[in-house]
C-alpha positions as CSV (number, residue, x, y, z in Angstrom):
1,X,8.0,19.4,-5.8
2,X,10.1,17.6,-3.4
3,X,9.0,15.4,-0.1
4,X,10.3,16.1,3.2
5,X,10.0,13.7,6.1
6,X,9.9,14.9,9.7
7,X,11.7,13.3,12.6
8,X,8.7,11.6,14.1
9,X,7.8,10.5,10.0
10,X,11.3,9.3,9.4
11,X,10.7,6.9,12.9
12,X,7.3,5.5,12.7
13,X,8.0,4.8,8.6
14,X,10.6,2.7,9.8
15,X,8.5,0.9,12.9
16,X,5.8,0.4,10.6
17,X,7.8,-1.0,7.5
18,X,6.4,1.6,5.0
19,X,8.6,2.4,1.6
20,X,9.2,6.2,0.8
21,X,7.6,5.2,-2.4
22,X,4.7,3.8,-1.3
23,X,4.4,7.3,0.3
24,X,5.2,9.1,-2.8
25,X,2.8,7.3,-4.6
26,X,0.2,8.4,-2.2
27,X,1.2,12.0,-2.1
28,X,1.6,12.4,-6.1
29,X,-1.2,10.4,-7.0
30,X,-3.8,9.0,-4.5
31,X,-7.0,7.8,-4.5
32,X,-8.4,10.4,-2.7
33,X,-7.2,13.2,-0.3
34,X,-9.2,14.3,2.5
35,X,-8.8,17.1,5.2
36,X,-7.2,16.4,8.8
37,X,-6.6,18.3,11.2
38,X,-4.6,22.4,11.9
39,X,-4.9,22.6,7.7
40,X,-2.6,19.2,7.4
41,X,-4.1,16.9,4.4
42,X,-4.3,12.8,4.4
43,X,-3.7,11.1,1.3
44,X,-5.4,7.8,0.9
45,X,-4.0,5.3,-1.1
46,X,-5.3,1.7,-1.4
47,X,-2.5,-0.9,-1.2
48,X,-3.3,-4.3,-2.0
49,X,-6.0,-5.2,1.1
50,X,-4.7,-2.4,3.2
51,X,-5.5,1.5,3.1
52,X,-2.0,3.2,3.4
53,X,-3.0,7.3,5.0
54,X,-0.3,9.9,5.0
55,X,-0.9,12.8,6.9
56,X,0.9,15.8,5.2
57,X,1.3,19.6,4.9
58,X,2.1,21.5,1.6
59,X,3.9,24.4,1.5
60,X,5.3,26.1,-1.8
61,X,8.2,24.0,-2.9
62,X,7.5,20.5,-0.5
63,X,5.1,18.1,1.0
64,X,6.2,18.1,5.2
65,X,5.2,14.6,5.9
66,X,4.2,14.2,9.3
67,X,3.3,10.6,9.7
68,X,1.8,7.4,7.5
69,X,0.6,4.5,8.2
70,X,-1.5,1.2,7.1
71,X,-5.3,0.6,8.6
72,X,-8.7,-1.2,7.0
73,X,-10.1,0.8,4.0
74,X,-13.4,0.4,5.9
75,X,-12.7,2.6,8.3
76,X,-12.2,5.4,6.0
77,X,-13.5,4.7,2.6
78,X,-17.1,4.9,1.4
């Protein structure tokens, strides 16, 4: 299944100095994958101290990624 990066993902990726395979690696095996919001899903993926989410759709053949980026794993993880 391939991995398709909005316009807005392709930007903010860059800004915020994330890898596309630090985002694969979240999408194709994270440590956990909650809901978000209008039926998108958030992979969570712990990366060294930080919690990388990506916020994605899945359709039949791709993941749309919509936007990822780094926070605390406090804030998420219990």
């Amino acid at each position: 299944m391939g991995i398709i990066y909005t316009e807005y993902a392709d930007e903010t990726i860059i800004e915020r100095k994330i890898g596309k395979e630090s985002i694969k690696q979240a999408i194709i095996t994270p440590d956990e994958i909650v809901d978000g919001k209008d039926n998108r899903k958030i992979a969570h993926k712990i990366i060294g101290d930080k919690l990388l989410r990506v916020v994605f759709e899945k359709e039949v053949k791709a993941y749309i990624v919509i936007t990822a980026y780094y926070t605390q794993p406090r804030r998420y993880i219990k």
